[in-house]
Wavefront OBJ file of the C-alpha trace (Angstrom):
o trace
v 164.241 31.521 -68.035
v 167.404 30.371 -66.848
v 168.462 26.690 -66.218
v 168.293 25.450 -63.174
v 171.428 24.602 -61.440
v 173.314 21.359 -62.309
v 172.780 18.369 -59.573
v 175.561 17.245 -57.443
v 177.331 15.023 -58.207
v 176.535 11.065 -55.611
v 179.994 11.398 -54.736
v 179.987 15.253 -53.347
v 176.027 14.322 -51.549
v 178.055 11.037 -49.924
v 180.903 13.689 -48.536
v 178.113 16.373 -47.318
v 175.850 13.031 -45.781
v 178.825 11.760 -44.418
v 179.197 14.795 -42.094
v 176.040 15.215 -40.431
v 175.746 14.759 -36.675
v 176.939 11.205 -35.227
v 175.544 12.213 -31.912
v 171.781 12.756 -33.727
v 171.237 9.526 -35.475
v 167.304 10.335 -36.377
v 168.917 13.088 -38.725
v 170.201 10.222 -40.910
v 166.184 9.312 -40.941
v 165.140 12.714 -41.899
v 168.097 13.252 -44.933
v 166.694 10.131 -46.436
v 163.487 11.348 -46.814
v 164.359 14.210 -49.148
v 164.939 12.360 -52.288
v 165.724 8.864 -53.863
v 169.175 9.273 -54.090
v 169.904 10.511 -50.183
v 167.978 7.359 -49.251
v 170.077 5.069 -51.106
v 173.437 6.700 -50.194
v 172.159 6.931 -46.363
v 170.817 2.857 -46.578
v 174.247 1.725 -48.120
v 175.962 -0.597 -45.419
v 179.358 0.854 -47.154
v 178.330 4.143 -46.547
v 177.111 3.281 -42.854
v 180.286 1.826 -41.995
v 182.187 5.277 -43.466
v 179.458 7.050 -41.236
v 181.019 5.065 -37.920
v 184.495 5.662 -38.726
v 184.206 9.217 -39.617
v 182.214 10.011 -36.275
v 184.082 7.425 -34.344
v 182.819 7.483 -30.522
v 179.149 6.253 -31.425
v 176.380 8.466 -29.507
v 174.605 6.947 -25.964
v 170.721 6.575 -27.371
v 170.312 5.364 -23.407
v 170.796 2.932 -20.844
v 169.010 -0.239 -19.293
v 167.780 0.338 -15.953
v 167.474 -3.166 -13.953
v 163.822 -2.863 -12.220
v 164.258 -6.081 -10.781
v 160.790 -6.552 -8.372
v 158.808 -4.230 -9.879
v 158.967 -5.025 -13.798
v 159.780 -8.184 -15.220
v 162.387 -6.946 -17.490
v 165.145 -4.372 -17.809
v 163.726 -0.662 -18.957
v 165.301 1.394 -21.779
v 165.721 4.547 -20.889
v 166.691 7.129 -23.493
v 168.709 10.068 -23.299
v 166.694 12.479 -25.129
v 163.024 12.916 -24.636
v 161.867 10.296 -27.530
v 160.314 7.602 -26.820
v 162.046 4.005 -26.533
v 163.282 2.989 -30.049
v 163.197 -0.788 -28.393
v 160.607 -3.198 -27.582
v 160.686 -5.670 -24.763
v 158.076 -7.729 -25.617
v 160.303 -10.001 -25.774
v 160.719 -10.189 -21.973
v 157.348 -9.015 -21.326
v 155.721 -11.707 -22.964
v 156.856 -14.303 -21.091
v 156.066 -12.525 -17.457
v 159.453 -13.868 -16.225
v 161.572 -11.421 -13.926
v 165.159 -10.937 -16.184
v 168.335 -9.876 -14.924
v 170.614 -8.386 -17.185
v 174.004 -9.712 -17.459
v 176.103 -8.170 -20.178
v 175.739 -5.919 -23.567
v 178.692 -6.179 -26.219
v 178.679 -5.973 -29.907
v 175.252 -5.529 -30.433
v 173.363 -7.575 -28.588
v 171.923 -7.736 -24.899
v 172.438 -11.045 -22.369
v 169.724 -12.047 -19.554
v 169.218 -14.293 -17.305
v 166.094 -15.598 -16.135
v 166.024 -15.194 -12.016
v 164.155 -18.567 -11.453
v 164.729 -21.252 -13.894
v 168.545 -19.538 -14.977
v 168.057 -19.826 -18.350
v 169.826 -17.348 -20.724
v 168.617 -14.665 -23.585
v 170.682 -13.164 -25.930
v 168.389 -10.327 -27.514
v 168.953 -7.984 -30.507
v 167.386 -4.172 -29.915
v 168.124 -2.836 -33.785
v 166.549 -6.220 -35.181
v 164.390 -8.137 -32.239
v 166.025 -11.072 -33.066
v 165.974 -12.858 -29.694
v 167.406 -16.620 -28.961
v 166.679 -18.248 -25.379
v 169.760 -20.631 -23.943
v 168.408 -23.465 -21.689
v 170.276 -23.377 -18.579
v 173.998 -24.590 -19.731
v 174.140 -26.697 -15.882
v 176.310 -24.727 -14.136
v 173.736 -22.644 -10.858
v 175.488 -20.070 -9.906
v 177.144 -18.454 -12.974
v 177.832 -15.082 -14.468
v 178.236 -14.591 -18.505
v 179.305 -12.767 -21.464
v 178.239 -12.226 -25.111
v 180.552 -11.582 -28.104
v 180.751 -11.654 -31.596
v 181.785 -14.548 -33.125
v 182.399 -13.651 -36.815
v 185.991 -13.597 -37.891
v 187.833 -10.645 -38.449
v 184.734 -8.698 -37.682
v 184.667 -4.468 -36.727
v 181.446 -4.975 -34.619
v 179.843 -2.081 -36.425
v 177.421 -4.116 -37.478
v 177.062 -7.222 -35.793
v 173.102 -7.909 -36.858
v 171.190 -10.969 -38.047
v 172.242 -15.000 -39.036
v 175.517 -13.406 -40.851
v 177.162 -12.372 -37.151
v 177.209 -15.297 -35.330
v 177.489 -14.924 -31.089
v 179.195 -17.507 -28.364
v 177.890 -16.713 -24.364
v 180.531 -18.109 -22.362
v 179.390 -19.121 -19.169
v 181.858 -19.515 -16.049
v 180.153 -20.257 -12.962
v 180.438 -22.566 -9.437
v 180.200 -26.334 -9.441
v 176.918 -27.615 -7.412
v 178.582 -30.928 -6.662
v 181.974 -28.997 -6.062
v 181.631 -25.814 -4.310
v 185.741 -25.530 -5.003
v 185.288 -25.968 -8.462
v 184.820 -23.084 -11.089
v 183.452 -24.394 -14.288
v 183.572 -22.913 -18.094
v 181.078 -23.523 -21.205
v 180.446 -21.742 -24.440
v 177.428 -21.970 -26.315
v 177.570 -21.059 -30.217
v 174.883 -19.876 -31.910
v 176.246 -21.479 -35.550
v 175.931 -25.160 -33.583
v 172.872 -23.774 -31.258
v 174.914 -26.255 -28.111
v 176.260 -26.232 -25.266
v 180.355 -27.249 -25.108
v 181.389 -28.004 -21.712
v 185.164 -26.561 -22.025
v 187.330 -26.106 -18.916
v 186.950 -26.614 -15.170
v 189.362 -25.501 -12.443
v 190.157 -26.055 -8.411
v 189.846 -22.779 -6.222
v 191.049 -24.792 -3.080
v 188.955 -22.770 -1.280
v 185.360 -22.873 0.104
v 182.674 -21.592 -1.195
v 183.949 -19.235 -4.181
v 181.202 -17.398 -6.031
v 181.221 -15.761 -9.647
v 179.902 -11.970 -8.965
v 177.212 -11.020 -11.625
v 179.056 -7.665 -12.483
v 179.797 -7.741 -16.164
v 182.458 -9.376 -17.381
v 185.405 -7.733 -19.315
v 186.352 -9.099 -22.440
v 189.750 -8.315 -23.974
v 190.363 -9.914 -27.342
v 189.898 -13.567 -26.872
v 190.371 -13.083 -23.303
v 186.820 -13.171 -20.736
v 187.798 -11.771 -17.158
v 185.127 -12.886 -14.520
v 185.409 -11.900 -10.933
v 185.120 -14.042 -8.104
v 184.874 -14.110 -4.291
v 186.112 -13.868 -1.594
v 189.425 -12.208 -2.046
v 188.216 -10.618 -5.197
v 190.270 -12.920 -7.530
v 190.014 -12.899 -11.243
v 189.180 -15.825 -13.544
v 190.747 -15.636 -16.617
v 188.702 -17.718 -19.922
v 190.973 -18.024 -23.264
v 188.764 -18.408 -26.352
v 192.087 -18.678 -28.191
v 193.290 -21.740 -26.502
l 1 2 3 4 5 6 7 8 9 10 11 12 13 14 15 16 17 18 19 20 21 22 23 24 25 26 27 28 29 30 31 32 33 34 35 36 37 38 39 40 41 42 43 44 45 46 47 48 49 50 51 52 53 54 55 56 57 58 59 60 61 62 63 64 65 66 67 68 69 70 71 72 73 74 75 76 77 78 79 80 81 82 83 84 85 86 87 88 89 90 91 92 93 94 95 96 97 98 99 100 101 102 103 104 105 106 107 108 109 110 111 112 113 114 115 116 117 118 119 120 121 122 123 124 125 126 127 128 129 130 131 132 133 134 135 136 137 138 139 140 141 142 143 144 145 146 147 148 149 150 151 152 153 154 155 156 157 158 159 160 161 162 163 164 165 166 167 168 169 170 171 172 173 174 175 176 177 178 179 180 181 182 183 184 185 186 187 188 189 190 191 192 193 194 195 196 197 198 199 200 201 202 203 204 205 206 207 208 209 210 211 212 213 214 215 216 217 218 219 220 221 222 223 224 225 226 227 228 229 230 231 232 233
């Protein structure tokens, strides 16, 4: 009877792994169900992070629908015929109509349509934190990583801390544009920079704000002017 064939070697099954589809992430799933070794290779977090690289562009799973009036949260809808990988109990169980407001590194930023308050939820973990309103009405906001030196492939859990910087309109100064952060390492509110518009009645649109680097770019009205925060200073 002849011997069976010699095993690969973990390095050659970490090069074959390493090229299966990045736009069919539940293939990672199945290959780690074939054997102890493929499931420890595939659960790595070095390996992972080779995975990302390699495939670069990661794949759209779906996009959040905003059902505001009819649903009291924001519906995942997935672009292949599986079902949700996400659950919104989070929103759900609280019966409170959520708007979304932004989605960066990881993590997914509400705001609650009646009392303003803010939640910054995690879809891969269901880690969820709800902000108390910061004070500021009439406010758009962003979410971003806050971990130093960071590659946001993996910005999950208590080791990747967030800030939500807030910039929004004055209610005892409808010409003044105010600016806090809130950090999830100090779980507060930091009141940080206020400016004049001298002009009545601006208003912070709720359209996402871009985020370039330490830079937040929020848009404002009328004229369409942009508001430019500095984390860096």
């Amino acid at each position: 009877m002849a011997a069976p064939p010699p095993e690969l070697i973990e390095d050659a099954v970490a090069e074959i792994l390493l090229r299966l589809p990045g736009e069919d992430p539940a293939c990672l799933v199945r290959a780690s169900l074939v054997c102890r070794l493929w499931r420890r290779i595939l659960s790595d977090p070095a390996f992972l992070r080779r995975y990302r690289r390699f495939h670069r562009t990661p794949p759209l799973l779906g996009f959040f629908a905003d059902a505001y009036g009819s649903d009291p949260a924001p519906r995942f809808v997935p672009t292949a015929a599986a079902a949700s990988p996400f659950s919104t109990a989070a929103f759900h169980s609280h019966h409170r109509n959520w708007l979304p407001l932004d989605f960066r590194h990881g993590r997914f930023l509400l705001r609650q349509v009646l009392t303003h308050d803010l939640l910054v939820w995690d879809p891969i973990t269901g880690d969820r934190e709800e902000l108390y309103h910061p004070g500021i009405p009439y406010l758009s906001a962003a979410v971003l990583c806050a971990a130093p030196g960071c590659d946001h492939c993996d910005c999950h859990g208590t080791s990747s801390p967030f800030l939500v910087v807030c910039a929004g309109i004055d209610d005892t100064d409808y010409e003044m544009v105010d600016a806090c952060v809130y950090s999830s390492q100090v779980g507060e509110w930091f009141s940080s920079a206020s400016v004049l518009m001298y002009r009545s009645d601006p208003f912070v649109h709720l359209t996402r704000a871009a985020v370039l680097g330490d830079e937040i770019y929020f848009t404002l009205s009328p004229g369409d002017t942009i508001l430019k925060y500095d984390l860096g200073r």
